[in-house]
N, C-alpha and C positions, 0 to 999 in steps of 0.2 A: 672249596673249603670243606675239609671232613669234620664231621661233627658227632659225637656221641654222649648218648643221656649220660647221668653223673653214673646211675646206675651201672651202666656198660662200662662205665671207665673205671667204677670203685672194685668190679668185680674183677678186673683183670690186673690191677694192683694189687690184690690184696694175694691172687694164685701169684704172682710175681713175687710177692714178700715171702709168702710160707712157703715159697719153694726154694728158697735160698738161705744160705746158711745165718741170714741174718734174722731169720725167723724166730720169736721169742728172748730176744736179747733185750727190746727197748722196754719191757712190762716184766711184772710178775703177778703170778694168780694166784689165790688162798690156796691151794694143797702145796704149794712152793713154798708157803709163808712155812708151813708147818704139818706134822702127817696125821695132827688131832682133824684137821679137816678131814682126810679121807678116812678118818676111821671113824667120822660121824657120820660119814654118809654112808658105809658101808650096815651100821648097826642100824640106820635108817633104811636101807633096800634091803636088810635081810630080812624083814617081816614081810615085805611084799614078794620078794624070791621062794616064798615058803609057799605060797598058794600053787607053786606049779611044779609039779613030777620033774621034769629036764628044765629049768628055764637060764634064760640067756639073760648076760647084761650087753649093752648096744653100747659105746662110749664114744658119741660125737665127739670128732677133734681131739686126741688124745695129750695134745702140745709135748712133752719132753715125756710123758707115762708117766710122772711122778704120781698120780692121781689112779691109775691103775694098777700103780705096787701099791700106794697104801691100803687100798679098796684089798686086791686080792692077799694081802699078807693078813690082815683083819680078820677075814674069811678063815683062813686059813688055821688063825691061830684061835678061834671063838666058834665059828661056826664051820667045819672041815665036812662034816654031813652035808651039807648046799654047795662049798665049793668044787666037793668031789663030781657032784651033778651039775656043776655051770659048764655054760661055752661063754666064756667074755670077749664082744666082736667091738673091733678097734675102727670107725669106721674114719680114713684118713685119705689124704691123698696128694701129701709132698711127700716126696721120696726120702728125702732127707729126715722130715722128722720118722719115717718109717725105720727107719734106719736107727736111730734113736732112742726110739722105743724099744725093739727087737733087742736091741743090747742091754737096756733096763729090765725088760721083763723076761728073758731067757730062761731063767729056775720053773716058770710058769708054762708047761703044757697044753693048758686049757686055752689060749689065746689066737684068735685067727682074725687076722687081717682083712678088712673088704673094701672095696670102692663103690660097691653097689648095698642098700641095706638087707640085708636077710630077713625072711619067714621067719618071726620068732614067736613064746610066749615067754616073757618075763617084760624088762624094763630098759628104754631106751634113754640114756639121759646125756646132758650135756652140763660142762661147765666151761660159761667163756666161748659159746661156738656160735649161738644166733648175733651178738654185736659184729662178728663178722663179716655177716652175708650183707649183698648190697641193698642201697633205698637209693629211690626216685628223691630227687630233693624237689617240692614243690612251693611256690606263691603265689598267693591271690592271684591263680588262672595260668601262671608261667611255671614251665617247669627247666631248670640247670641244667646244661649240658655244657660241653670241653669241648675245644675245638683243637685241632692237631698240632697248635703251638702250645696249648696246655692252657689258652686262656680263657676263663668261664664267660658264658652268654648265659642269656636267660631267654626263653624262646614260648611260644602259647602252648599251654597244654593241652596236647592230643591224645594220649593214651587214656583208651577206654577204661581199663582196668585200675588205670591211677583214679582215676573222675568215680570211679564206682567203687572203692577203695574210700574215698575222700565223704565222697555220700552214707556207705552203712557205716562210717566210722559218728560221724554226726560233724566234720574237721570244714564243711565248706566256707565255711564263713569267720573261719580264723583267719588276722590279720596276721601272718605267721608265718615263719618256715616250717611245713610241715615234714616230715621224712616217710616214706612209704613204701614198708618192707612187705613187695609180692613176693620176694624171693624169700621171706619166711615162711609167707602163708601157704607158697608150694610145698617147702619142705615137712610144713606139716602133713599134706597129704601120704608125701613118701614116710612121714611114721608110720601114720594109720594102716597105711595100706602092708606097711613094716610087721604091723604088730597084728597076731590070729586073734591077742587076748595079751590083756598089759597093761602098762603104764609108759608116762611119757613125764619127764623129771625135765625141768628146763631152772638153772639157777646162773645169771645174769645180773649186769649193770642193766636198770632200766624205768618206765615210770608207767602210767595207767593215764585214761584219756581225762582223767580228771586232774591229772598235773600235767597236763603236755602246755599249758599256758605256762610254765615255770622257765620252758624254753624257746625263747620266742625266734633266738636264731639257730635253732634247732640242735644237733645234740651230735653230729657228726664231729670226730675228733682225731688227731693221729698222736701216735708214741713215737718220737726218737728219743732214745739214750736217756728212758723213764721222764723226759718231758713232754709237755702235753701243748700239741700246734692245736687252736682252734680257729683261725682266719682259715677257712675255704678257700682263696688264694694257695695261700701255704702249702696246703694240704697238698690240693691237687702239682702242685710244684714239686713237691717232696715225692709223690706217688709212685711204688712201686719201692723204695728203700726206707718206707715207714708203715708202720702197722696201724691201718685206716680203720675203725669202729663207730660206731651209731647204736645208741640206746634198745634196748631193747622194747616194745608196745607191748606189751603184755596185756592189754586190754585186747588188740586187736588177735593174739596168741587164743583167747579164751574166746573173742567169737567165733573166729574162722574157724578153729576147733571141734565147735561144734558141730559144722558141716561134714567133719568129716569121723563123728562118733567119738570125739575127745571130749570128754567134762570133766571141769575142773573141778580136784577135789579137794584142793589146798593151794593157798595162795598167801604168802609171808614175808615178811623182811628177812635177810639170811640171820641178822640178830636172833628175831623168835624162831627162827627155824634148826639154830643151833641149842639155843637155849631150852629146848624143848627134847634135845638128845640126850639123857643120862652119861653117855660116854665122855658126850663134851662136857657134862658139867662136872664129872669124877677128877678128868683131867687139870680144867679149871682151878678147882679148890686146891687138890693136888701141888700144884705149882705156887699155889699163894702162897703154902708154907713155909716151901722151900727153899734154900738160901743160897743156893749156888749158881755159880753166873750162867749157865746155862738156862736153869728155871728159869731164871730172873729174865733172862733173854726169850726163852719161847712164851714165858706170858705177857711180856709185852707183845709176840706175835700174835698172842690169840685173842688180846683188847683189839688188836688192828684188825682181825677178820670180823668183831662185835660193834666194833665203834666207828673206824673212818670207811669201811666197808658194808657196817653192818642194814643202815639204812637204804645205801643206793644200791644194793646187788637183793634180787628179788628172788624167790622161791616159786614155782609153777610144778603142782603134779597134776597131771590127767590123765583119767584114766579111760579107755578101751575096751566097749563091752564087746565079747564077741559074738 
């Protein structure tokens, strides 16, 4: 009987999905809802773009590049001094969505593709890329695995790294599904070690170890056709032609972080995190006046990225001393 952790098996589902043309069809993300998103995040990295002579933005998972035209059109049109000096690196690696991209952002010069993260100073960020990566599913001592007919077992937990994982987090003694993303904590390292001098921007669905009791069967979930399977059965049924996610720890984000010269320097709801942007609140108002179906339609879009998004999608900067 072959058998593999869930981890093993969410990770190759999920390169199975984004590599297929079915990738981004079952969801959508806030720069899709509307491009006041990326041009509040743009007006928000352009303060921190300003501290370096050449700097780079890094853009985990680029999904369709809607997020990187409104970012570099922004630039472009407010700030052309910093754009002129960027390199914006696309870091991706389904074909298809590359492909994708490259037709979206073609007007743009400055953009280079990588699969491996570059040397950089400036800001690496992501929107919608750590719910991704895969977790260990664990319970009091047993940790989920698949067996080759797609049926889940639950087997005693051996991995070291899960058990010391479950220890500095404070998680042992939850009577719980816990979820345990080493495959984040790695990837934080490939920031750091990313970044000579920066920041690390992470804005995600996700909770802090002080609500992880909220979910007691934990938080892994798949999208078809914008609906949401949460039976693990299900899931793993569906795997591979559904787009598999898990919450983001954001707690565990800010410890591990610190191992490796990351401190966090703001930590928010994406509500206050927008609400705190001029751009977005110019837009905002803007829009309330106006009376045309269009208005009337993109600010219904932007209550959605303040209200039914605004609490569960989380803001994380840390910063990189070099």
């Amino acid at each position: 009987m072959a058998l593999k952790s869930f981890r093993d098996f969410m990770k190759e589902a999920v390169e199975r999905y984004y590599s297929s043309e079915r990738a981004l069809k079952d969801f959508f993300t806030a720069p899709e809802l509307d491009r006041a998103f990326g041009e509040a995040l743009a007006e928000f990295l352009a303060q921190y773009l300003r501290e370096f002579e050449k700097p780079a933005l890094v853009e985990l998972g680029a999904g369709r590049g809607i997020l990187a035209r409104d970012i570099l059109s922004y630039l472009e049109r407010n700030y052309p001094d910093i754009l002129n000096t960027l390199t914006y690196y696309i870091y991706e690696f389904s074909p298809y969505l590359i492909e994708r991209q490259r037709e979206l952002l073609k007007d743009f010069k400055n953009v280079i593709w990588v699969s491996e993260l570059p040397k950089v100073e400036g800001v690496i960020f992501s929107n919608e890329f750590f719910d991704a990566l895969p977790v260990h599913i664990v319970r009091e001592g047993r940790e989920l695995y698949v067996k080759d007919d797609k049926a889940p077992i639950w087997l005693s937990l051996e991995n070291e790294r899960v058990k010391e994982f479950l220890h500095r987090m404070g998680y042992e003694s939850l009577n719980q599904i816990v979820e345990v993303g080493l495959d984040a904590v790695d990837f934080l390292k490939k920031v750091s070690e990313s970044l000579r001098e920066g920041y690390h921007l992470v804005i995600d669905y996700g909770y802090t170890s002080e609500e992880i009791t909220r979910f007691p069967e934990g938080t892994v979930v798949a999208y078809k056709e914008h609906k949401v399977i949460q039976n693990l059965e299900e899931i793993i049924k569906y795997a591979g032609g559904v787009d598999i996610t898990a919450h983001v720890n954001f707690s565990a984000l800010m410890e591990y972080g610190k191992d490796y010269g990351l401190e966090p320097t703001l930590f928010q709801t994406q509500r206050d995190f927008l609400m705190h942007i001029p751009t977005f609140l110019n837009e905002l108002e803007k829009l309330s006046w106006e009376e045309t179906a269009e208005s009337v339609e993109r600010l219904s879009r932007l209550k959605t990225m303040l209200v039914s998004m605004g609490d569960k999608f989380r803001v994380l900067l840390q910063r990189k001393m070099s």
